[in-house]
LUMMI-569260 format. One line per field, with one value per atom (N, C-alpha, C, O, CB): residue number from 1; atom name; y, z, x. Coordinates in steps of 0.05 Angstrom, whole numbers, plus 5000, padded with zeros to 4 digits. Glycine has a CB too. Layout:
num [NUM:...] .
atome [CA:...] .
y [Y:...] .
z [Z:...] .
x [X:...] .
# end
This chain:
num [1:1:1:1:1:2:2:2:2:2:3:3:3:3:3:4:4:4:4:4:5:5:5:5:5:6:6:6:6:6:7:7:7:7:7:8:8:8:8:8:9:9:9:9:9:10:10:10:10:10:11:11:11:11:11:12:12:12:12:12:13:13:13:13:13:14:14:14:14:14:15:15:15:15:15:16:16:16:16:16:17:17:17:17:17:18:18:18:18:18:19:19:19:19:19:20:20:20:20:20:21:21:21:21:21:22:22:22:22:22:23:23:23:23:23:24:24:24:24:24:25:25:25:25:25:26:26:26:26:26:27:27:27:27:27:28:28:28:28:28:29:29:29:29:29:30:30:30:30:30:31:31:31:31:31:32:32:32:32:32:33:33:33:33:33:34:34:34:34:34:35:35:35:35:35:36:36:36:36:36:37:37:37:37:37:38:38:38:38:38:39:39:39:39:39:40:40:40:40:40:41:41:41:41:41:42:42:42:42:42:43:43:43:43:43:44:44:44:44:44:45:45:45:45:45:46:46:46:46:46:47:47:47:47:47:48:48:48:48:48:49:49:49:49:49:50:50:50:50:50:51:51:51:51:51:52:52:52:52:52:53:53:53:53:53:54:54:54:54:54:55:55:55:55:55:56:56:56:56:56:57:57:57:57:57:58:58:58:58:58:59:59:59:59:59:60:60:60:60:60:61:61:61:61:61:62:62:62:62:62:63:63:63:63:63:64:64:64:64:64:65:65:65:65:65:66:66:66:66:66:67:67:67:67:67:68:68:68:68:68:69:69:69:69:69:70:70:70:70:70:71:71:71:71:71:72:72:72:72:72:73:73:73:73:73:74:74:74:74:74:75:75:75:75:75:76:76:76:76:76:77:77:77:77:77:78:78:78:78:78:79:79:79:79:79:80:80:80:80:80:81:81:81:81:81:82:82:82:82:82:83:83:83:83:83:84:84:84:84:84:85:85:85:85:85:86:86:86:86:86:87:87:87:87:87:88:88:88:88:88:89:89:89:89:89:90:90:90:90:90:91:91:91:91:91:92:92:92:92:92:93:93:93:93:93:94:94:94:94:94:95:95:95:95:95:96:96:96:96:96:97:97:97:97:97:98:98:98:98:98:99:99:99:99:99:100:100:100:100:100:101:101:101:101:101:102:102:102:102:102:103:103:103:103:103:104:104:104:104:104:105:105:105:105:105:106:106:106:106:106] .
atome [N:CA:C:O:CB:N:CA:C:O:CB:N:CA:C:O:CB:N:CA:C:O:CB:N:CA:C:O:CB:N:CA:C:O:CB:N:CA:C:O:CB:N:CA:C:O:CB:N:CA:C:O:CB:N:CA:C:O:CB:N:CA:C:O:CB:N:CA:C:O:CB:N:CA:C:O:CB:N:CA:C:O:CB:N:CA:C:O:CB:N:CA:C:O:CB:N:CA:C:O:CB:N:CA:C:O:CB:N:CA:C:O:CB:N:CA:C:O:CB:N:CA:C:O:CB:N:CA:C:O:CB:N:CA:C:O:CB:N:CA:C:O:CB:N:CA:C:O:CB:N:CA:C:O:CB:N:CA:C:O:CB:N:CA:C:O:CB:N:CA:C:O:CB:N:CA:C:O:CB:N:CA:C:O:CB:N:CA:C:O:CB:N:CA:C:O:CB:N:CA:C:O:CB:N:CA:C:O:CB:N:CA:C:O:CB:N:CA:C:O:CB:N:CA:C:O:CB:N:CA:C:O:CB:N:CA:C:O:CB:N:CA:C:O:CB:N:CA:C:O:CB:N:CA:C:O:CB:N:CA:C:O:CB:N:CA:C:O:CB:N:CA:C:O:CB:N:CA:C:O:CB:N:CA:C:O:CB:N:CA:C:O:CB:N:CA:C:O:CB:N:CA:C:O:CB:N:CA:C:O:CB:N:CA:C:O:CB:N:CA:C:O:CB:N:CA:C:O:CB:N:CA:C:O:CB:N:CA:C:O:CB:N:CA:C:O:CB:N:CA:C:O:CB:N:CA:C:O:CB:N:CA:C:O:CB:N:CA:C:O:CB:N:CA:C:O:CB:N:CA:C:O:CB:N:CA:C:O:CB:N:CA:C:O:CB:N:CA:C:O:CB:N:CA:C:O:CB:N:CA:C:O:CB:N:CA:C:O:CB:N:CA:C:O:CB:N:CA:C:O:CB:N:CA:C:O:CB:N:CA:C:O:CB:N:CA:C:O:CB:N:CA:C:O:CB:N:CA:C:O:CB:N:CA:C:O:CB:N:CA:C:O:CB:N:CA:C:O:CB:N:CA:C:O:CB:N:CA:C:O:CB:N:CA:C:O:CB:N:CA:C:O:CB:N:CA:C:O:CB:N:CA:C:O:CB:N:CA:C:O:CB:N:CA:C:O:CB:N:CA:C:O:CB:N:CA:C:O:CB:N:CA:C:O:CB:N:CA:C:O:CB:N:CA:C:O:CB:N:CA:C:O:CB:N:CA:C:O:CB:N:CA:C:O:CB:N:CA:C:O:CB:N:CA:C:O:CB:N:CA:C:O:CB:N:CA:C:O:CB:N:CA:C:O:CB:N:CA:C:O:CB:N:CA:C:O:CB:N:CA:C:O:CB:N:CA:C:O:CB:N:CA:C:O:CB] .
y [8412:8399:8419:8420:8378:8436:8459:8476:8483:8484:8481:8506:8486:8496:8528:8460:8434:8437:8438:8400:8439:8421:8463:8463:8401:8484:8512:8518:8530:8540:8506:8503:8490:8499:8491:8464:8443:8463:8472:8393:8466:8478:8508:8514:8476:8520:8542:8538:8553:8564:8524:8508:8493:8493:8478:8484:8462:8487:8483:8441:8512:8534:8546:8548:8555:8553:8561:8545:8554:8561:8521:8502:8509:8516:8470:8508:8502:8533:8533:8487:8551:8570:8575:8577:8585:8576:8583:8558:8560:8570:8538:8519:8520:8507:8486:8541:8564:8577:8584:8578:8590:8620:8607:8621:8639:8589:8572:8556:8547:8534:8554:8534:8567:8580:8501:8576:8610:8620:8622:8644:8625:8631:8620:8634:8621:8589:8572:8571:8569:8542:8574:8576:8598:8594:8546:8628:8647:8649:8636:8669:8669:8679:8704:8713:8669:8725:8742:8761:8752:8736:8785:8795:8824:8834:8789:8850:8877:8880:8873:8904:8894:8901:8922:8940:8915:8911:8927:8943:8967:8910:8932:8945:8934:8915:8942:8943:8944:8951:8972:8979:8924:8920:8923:8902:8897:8945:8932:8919:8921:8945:8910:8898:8918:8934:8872:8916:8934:8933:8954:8931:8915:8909:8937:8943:8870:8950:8965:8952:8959:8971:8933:8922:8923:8905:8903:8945:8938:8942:8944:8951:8942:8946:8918:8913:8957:8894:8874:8850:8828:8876:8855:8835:8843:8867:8829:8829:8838:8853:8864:8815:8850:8859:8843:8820:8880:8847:8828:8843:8867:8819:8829:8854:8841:8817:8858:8857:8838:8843:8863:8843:8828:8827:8810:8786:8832:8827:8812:8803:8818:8825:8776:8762:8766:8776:8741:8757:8758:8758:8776:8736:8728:8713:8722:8710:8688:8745:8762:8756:8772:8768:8738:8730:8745:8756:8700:8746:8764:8749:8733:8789:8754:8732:8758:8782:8700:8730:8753:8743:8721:8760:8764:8747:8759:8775:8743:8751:8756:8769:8768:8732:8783:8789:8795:8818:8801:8783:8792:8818:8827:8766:8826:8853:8860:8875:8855:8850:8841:8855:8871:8812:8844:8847:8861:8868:8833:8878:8902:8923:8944:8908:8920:8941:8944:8966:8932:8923:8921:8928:8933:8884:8924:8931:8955:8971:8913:8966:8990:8995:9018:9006:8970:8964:8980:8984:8941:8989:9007:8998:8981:9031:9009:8998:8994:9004:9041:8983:8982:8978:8988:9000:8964:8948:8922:8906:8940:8921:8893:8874:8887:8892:8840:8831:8808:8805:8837:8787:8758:8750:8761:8747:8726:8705:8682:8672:8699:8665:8643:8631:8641:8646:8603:8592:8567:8551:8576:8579:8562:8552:8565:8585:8524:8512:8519:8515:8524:8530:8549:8571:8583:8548:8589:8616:8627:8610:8631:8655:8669:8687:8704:8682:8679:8697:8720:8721:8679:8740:8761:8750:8745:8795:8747:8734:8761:8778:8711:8771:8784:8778:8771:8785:8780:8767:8762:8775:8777:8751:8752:8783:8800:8715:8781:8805:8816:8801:8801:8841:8861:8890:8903:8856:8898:8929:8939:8962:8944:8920:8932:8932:8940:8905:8927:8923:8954:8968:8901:8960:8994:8987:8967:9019:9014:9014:9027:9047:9020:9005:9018:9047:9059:9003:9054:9080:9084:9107:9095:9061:9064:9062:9063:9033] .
z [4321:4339:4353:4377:4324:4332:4352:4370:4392:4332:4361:4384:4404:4420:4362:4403:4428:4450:4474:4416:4442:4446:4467:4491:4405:4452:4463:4490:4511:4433:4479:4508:4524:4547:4506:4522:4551:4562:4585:4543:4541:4555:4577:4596:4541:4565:4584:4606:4624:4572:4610:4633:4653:4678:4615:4640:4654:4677:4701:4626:4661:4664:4687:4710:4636:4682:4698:4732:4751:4677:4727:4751:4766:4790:4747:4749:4763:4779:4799:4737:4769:4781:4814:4838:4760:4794:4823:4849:4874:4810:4834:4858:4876:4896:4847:4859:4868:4882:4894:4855:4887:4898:4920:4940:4876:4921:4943:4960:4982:4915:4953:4977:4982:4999:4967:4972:4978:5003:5027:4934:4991:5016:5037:5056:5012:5039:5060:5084:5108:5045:5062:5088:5082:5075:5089:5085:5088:5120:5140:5077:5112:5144:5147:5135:5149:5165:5168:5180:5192:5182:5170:5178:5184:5171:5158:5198:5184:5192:5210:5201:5164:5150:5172:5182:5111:5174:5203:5193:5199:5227:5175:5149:5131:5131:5150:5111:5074:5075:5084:5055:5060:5063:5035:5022:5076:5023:4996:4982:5001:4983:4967:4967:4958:4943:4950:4971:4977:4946:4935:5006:4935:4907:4883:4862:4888:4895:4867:4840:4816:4853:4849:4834:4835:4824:4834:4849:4857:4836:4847:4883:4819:4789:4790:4793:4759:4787:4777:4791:4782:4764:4818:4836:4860:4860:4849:4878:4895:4922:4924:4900:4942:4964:4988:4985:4969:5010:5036:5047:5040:5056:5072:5085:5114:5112:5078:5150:5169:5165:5152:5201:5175:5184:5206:5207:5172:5224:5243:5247:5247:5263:5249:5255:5276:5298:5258:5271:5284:5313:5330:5276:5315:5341:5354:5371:5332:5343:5349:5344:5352:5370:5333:5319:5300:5288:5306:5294:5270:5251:5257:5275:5221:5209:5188:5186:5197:5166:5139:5119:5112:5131:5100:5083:5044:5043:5091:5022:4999:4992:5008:4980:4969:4947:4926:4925:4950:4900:4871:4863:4871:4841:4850:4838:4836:4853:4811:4815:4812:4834:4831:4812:4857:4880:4893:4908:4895:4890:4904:4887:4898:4909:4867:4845:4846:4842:4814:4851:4847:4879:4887:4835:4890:4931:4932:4935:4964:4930:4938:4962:4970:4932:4980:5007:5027:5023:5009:5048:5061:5092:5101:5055:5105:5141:5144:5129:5176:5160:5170:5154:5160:5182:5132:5114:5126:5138:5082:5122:5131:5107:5090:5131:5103:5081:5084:5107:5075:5074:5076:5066:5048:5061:5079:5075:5065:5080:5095:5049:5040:5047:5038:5014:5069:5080:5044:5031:5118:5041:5012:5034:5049:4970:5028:5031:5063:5085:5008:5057:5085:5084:5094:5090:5070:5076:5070:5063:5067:5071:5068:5049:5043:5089:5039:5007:5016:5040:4983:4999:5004:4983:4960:4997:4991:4972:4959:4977:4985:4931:4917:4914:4892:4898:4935:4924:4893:4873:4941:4889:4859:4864:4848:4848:4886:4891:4916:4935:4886:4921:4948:4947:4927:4969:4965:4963:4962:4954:4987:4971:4966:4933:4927:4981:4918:4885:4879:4883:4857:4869:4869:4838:4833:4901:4818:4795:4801:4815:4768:4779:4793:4786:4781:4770:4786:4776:4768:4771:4788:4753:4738:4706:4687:4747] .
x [2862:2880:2898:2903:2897:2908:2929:2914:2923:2947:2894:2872:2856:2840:2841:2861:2856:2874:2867:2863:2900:2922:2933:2941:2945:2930:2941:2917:2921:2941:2893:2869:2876:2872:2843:2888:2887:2919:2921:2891:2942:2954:2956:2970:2964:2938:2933:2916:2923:2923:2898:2880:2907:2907:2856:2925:2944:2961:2965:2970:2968:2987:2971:2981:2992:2945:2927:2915:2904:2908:2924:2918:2938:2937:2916:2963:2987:3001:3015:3010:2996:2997:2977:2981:2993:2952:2928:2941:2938:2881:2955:2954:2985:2990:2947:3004:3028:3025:3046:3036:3002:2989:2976:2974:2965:2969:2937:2968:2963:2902:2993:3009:3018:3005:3040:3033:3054:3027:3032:3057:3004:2979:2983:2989:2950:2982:2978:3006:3009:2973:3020:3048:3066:3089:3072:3055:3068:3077:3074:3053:3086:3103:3106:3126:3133:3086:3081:3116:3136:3055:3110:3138:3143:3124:3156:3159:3153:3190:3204:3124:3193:3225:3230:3216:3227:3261:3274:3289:3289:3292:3307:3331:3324:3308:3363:3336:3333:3368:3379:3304:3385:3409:3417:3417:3415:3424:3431:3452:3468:3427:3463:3498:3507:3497:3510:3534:3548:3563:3567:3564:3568:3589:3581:3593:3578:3560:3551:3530:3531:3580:3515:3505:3478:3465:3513:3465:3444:3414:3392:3445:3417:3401:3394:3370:3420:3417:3417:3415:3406:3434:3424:3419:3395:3389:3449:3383:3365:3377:3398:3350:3357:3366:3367:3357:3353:3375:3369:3352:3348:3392:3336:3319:3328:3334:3278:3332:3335:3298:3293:3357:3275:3262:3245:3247:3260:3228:3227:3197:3177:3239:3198:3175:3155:3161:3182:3132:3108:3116:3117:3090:3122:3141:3166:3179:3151:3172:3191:3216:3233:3190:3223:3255:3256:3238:3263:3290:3293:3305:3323:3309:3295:3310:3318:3313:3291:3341:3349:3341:3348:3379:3316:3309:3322:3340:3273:3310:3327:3302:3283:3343:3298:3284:3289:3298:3274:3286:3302:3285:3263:3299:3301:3301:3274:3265:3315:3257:3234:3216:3198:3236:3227:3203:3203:3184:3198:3239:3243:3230:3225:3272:3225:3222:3192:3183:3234:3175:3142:3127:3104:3134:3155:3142:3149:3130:3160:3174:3184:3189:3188:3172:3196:3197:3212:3236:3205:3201:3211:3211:3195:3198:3227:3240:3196:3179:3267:3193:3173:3150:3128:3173:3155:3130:3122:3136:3140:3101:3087:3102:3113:3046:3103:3114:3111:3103:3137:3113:3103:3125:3137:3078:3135:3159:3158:3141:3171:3165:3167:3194:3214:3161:3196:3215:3220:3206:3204:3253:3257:3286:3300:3262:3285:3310:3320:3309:3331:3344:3361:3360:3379:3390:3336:3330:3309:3292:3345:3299:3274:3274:3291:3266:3252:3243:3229:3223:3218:3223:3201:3178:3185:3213:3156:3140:3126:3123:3118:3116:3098:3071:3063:3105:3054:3031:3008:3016:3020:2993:2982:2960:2954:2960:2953:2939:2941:2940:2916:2944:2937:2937:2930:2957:2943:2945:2973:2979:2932:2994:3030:3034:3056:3059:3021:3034:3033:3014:3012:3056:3052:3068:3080:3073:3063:3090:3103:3106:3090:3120:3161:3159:3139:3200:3179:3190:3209:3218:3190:3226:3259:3245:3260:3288] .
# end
């Protein structure tokens, strides 16, 4: 029953992700980083960064990225980058796979 029950759950974990990755795919938002802003408070270990970047369509928007993604991109003025529109602002998305996943170096 427990090695039933740890199978359907990892199948469930497994749908629900691939089907995370298959919408984040479907409605990205192409972008390339103009500035890399970091906060100014001294915190920048612990909190993320802003980036301005500017769209395909040529608007410029400001988007966030947690630590996480600054640390796994290593993002620099003039990276290509994909956006995820959350709420009233823009994410930097990490894809599950590509060629930007680099290791950190802290």
């Amino acid at each position: 029953m427990y090695n039933t029950l740890v199978l359907y759950t990892f199948f469930a974990l497994l749908i629900f992700f691939a089907a995370l990755e298959f919408y984040k795919f479907k409605f990205y938002i192409r972008g390339k980083v103009v500035k890399v802003q970091h906060p100014n408070i001294g915190l920048e270990n612990l909190m993320g960064s802003h980036f301005l970047v500017k769209l395909e369509n040529g608007d410029t928007v400001n988007a966030e990225a947690e630590r996480c993604t600054m640390c796994m991109g290593q993002f620099v003025v003039g990276d290509d980058v994909r956006l995820i529109r959350s709420k009233d602002k823009y994410m930097v998305h990490l894809p599950l796979w590509g060629p930007k996943i680099k290791k950190c170096k802290h």
